[in-house]
N, C-alpha and C positions, 0 to 999 in steps of 0.2 A: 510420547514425545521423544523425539530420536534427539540422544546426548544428554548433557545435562545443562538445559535450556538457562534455569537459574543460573547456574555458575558463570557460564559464556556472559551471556547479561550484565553481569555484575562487574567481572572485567572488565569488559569492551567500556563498559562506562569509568570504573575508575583509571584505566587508561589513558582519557582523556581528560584527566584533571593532573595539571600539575603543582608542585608544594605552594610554589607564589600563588595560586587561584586562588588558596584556602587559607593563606597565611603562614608556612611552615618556612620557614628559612633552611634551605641546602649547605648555607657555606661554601658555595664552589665543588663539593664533594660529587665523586663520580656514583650515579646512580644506576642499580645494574638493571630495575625494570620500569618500563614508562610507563607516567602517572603514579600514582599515588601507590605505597607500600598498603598494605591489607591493615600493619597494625597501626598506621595512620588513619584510614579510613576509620578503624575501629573508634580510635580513640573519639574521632572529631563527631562519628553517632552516636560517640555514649554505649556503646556496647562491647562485651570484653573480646579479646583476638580470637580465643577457641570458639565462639559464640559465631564471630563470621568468619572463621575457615570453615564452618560448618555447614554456613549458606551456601558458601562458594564453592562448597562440594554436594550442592545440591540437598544439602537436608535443612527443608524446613517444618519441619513437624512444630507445633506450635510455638511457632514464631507471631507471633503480635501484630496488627495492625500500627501499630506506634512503632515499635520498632521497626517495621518499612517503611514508615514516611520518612522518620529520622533517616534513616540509609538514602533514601531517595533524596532530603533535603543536601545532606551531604553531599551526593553525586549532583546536587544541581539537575534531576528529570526535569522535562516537563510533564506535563499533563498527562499525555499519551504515555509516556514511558514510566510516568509512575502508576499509572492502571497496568501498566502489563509486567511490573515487577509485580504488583498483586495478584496477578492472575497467574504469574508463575509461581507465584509459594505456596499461593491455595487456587490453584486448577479451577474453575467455573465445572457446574453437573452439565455434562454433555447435552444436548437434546434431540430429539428423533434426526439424525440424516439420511441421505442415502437415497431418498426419490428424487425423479427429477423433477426439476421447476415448471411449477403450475402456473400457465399466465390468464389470467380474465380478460378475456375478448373485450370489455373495455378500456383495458392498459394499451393494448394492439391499438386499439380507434383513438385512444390520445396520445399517442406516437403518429400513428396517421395524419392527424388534424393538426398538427405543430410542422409546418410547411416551409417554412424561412429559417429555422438553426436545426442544427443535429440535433437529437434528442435519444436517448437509449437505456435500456435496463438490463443490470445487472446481477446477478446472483451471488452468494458468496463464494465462490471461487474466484472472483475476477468475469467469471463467464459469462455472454451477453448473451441474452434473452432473449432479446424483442428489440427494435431500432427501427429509427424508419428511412426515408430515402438518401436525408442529408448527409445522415453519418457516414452511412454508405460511399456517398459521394466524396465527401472531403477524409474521412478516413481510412476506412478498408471496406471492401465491397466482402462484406460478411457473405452474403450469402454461395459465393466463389472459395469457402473456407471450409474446410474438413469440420461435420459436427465439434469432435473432439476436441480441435484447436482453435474455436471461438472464445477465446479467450484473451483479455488484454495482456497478459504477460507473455501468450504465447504470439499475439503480434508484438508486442515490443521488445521481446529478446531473439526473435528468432524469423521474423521477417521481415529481411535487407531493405524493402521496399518502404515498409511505413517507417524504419529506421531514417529512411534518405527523408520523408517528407517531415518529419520531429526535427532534422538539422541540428542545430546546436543545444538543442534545449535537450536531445534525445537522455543524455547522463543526468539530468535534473529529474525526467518521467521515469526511468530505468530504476533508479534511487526511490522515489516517491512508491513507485509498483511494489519494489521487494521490502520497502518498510511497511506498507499495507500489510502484506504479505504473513510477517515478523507478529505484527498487531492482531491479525485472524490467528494466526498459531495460539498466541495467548490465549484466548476467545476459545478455544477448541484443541488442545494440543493433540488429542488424537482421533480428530476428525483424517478418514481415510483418503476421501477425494481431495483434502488440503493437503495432506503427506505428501500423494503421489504426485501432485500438480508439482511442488515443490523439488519431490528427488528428479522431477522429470527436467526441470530448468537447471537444477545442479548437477543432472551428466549429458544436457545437449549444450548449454551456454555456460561458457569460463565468465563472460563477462558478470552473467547472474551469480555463480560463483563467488566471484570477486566481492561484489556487492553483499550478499548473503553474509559473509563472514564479518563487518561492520555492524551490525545488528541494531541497524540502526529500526527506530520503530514511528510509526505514525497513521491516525486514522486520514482519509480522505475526506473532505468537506466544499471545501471551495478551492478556486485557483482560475489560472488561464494557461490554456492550449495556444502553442503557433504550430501553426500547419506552415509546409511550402508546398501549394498544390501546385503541380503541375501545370495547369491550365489557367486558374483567375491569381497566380502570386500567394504573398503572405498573408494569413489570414491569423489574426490575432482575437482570438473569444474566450471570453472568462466563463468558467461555469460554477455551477452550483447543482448538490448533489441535494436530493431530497427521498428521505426514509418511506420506505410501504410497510407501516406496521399492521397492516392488517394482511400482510403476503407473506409468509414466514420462509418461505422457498426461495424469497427475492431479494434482494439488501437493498437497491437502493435507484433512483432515477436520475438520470445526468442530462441536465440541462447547458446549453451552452449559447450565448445571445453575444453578438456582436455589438459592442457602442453603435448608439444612432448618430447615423450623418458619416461613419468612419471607411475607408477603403474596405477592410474586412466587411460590413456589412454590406455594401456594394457589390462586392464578390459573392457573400452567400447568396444572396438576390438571383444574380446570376446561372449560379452552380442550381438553387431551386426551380428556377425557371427552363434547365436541362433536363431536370430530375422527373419533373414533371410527366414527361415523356418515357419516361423510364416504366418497364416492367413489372408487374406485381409481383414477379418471381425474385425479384428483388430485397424483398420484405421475408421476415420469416413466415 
């Protein structure tokens, strides 16, 4: 883990609380660091100030499950951010990486067969897998893409083009990507191909930069995608992600369906009925 992952963590979050959120009266007094003092935080978990200068310089050697949730309650986590303050005090056992992702020629045929929305898989890097025509169509034409940089962080930090069709929503996906990001590091903090994927968006994009140092964290589940496709308009589709526990090479399949009766699905229709036509060389 490159730094000291706990300490930054734990900052960035009591940063963000100040004395009124928690009850602390300032008195008008000029405060010289933002968000809450260390031995504030201390006091309000119940644990003594040398106890958390100690986390926040990275030492947790038996540190307590209770006493992270208390820390965490205090910072106000959620969910996600209180799993990965856990995982940063006591690290998860790595597990075999390092080959590449095995797809079963069945995964392939039910991407195939799902004809009318995007559908695609992804690995734990971010890295797509397998896809079939649609995503292609209203996303990025993956198969046009350098093996290496099949990757959703390396399209949405670093090419201008799916930047233009994300529009405004692009700093909501941008933000959501590098907290993913943040959440896998927990997960594996010295997983190498997550290192390098990472140092590689901190010296090609300032914007990922930017973001990166926020730390902010969160797993991916559900949401909605706007696309501004070029050719059929705004195309508004929610998705939902679902787990292949039996692919351990794979994280996860992204489904994405258009409300029926809605202009977005009208469009996909459309965009399918293009696709149709399209190439196999298309497909991975």
């Amino acid at each position: 883990m490159r730094g000291n992952e706990l300490g930054e963590f734990l900052k960035s979050r009591r940063g963000r609380l100040q004395p009124d959120d928690v009850g602390i009266r300032s008195y008008g007094t000029r405060r010289r660091v933002p968000g809450l003092r260390r031995e504030e935080l201390a006091q309000l978990a119940g644990v003594s100030v040398a106890y958390y200068i100690r986390l926040e310089q990275g030492n947790a050697d038996n540190v307590s499950a209770e006493i992270l949730d208390a820390i965490a309650r205090t910072l106000r986590l959620d969910d996600d951010e209180r799993t990965h303050l856990h995982r940063l005090a006591h690290p998860p056992r790595a597990e075999a990486r390092g080959a590449p992702p095995r797809l079963r020629p069945p995964l392939q045929n039910l991407l195939n067969a799902i004809t009318h929305a995007p559908a695609y898989i992804v690995g734990h890097y971010t890295n797509v897998v397998a896809w079939n025509r649609l995503t292609a169509a209203v996303f990025v034409d993956l198969a046009a893409v350098p093996p290496g940089e099949r990757t959703w962080t390396h399209q949405i930090h670093l090419n201008a083009g799916y930047r233009t069709r994300l529009g405004d929503t692009w700093l909501a996906v941008a933000c959501r990507n590098v907290a993913y990001l943040r959440y896998r590091l927990g997960q594996d903090p010295d997983d190498p191909q997550l290192t390098s994927l990472i140092d590689t968006m901190l010296t090609r994009s300032a914007d990922f930069t930017e973001l990166w140092a926020a730390h902010h964290v969160t797993d991916l589940t559900h949401g909605e995608a706007q696309i501004h496709h070029p050719d059929v308009g705004l195309l508004e589709l929610p998705y939902e992600t679902l787990h292949l526990p039996g692919d351990p090479d794979l994280s996860r399949l992204m489904l994405y369906a258009a409300e029926p009766g809605s202009p977005s699905e009208a469009a996909l229709n459309k965009l399918a009925a293009v696709s149709r036509h399209a190439s196999s060389a298309d497909l991975p």
